[in-house]
N, C-alpha and C positions, 0 to 999 in steps of 0.2 A: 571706970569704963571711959575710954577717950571717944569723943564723938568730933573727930577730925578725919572722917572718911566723905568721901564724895557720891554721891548716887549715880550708878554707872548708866541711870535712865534720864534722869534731868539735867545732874551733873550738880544738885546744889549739894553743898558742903552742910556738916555738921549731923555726921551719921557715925553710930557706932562700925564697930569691924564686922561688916555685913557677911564677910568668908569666914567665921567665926561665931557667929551667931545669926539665928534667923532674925530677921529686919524687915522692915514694913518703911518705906520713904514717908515721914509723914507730909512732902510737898508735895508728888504729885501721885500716890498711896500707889508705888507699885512692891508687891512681891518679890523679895529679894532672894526668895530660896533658892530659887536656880542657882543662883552667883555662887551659895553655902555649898550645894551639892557639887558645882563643879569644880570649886577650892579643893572639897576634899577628895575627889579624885583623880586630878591634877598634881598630889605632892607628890615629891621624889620619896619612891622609895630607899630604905639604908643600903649602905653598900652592904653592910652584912648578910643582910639577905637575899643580895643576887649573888654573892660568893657564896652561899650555902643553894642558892637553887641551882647557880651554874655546878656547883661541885655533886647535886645528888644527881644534875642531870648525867654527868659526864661516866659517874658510877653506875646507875643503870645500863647506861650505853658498854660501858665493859663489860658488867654481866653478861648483857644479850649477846655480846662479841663472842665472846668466851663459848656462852650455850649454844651458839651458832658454831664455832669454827670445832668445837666439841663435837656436835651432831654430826656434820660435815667428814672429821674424820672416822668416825664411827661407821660411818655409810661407805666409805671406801674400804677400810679393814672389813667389816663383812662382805664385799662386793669382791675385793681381794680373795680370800676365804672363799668364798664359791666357786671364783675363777678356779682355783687352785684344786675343788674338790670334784670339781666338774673335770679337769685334764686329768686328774688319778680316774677317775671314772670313765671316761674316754681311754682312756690308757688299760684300763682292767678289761673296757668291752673288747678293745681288741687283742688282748691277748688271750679274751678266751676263743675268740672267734680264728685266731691260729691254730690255738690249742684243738678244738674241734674241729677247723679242716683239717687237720694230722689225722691218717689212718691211727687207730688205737694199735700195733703193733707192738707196745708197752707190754707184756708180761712178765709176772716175777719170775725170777730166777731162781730155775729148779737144779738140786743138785740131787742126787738118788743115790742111797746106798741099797744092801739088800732088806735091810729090816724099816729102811727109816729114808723118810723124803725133808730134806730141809731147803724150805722156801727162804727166800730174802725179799723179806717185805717192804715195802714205801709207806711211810706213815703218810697219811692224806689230811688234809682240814676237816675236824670233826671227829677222828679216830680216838679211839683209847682202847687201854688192855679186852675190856672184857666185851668190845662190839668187835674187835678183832678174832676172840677167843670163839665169840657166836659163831664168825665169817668160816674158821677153817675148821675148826672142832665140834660146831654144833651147838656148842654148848658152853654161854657164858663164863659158868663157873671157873674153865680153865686159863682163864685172865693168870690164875696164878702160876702155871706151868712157862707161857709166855712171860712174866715176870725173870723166873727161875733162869730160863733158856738166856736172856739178856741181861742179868744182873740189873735188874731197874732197882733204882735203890728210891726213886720218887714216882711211883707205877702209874699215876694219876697224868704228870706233866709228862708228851709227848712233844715232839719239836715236827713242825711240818718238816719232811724232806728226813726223818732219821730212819735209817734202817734197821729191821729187827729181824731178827731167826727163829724161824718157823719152821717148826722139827713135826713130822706127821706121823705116823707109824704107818708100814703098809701093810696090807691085809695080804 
């Protein structure tokens, strides 16, 4: 132990390394821990380890960019999307509000022989063979007749807007 340090209180010489170990001045008995304590809080930290805190900082900060400008677009793509669902829906309200200011003067088209009335139907949204079959025969079951009259080869899938032939029998 070299005891060629100075007492940073008296100033007399002949003291261990008081920033190194706790010391006691034996000339004029003061306390030298403070000096100890504030030696050790005072060193340089390594440069390794502000390259490793500046680097974990600078990683977090990308994360948050990232989860940030992620959110950010997320928020316009559904805001997008609404806009977009909102103008078809604006756009369906008023074409039905067209549609229903039209008188209904739409009727199918009847063509008559002597024995037999053939309608030309307008398939509608919601339609199939056998609520059709209900509509003009009464009676469900004849889903297959309208089949028959059309050649439907897929009786199930109708297309809005196709037309079908509608043979009646007249009394």
């Amino acid at each position: 132990m070299m005891m060629n340090h100075n007492c940073p209180v008296c100033n007399k010489a002949g003291l261990p390394d008081y920033r190194a170990i706790q010391t006691i001045c034996p000339q004029c008995n003061s306390d030298l821990k403070p000096f100890l304590l504030l030696h050790s809080i005072s060193k340089p930290t390594s440069n390794k380890a502000n390259l490793f805190a500046l680097f974990g900082m600078a990683l977090i900060t990308c994360v948050l960019a990232i989860l940030y400008f992620n959110t950010i677009s997320e928020k316009t793509k559904f805001a997008s999307e609404s806009s977009k669902s909102i103008i078809q829906l604006q756009d369906s309200i008023k074409t039905l509000q067209i549609t229903f200011a039209k008188p209904q003067a739409t009727q199918p088209e009847i063509k008559s022989s002597e024995k037999e009335i053939v309608i030309q139907y307008k398939v509608k949204n919601g339609d199939y063979p056998s609520k059709i079959a209900q509509f003009f025969y009464n009676d469900w079951k004849m889903y297959k007749k309208i089949e028959a009259d059309n050649n439907l080869t897929q009786p199930y899938i109708l297309k809005v807007g196709q037309i079908l032939t509608i043979k009646l029998k007249q009394e």
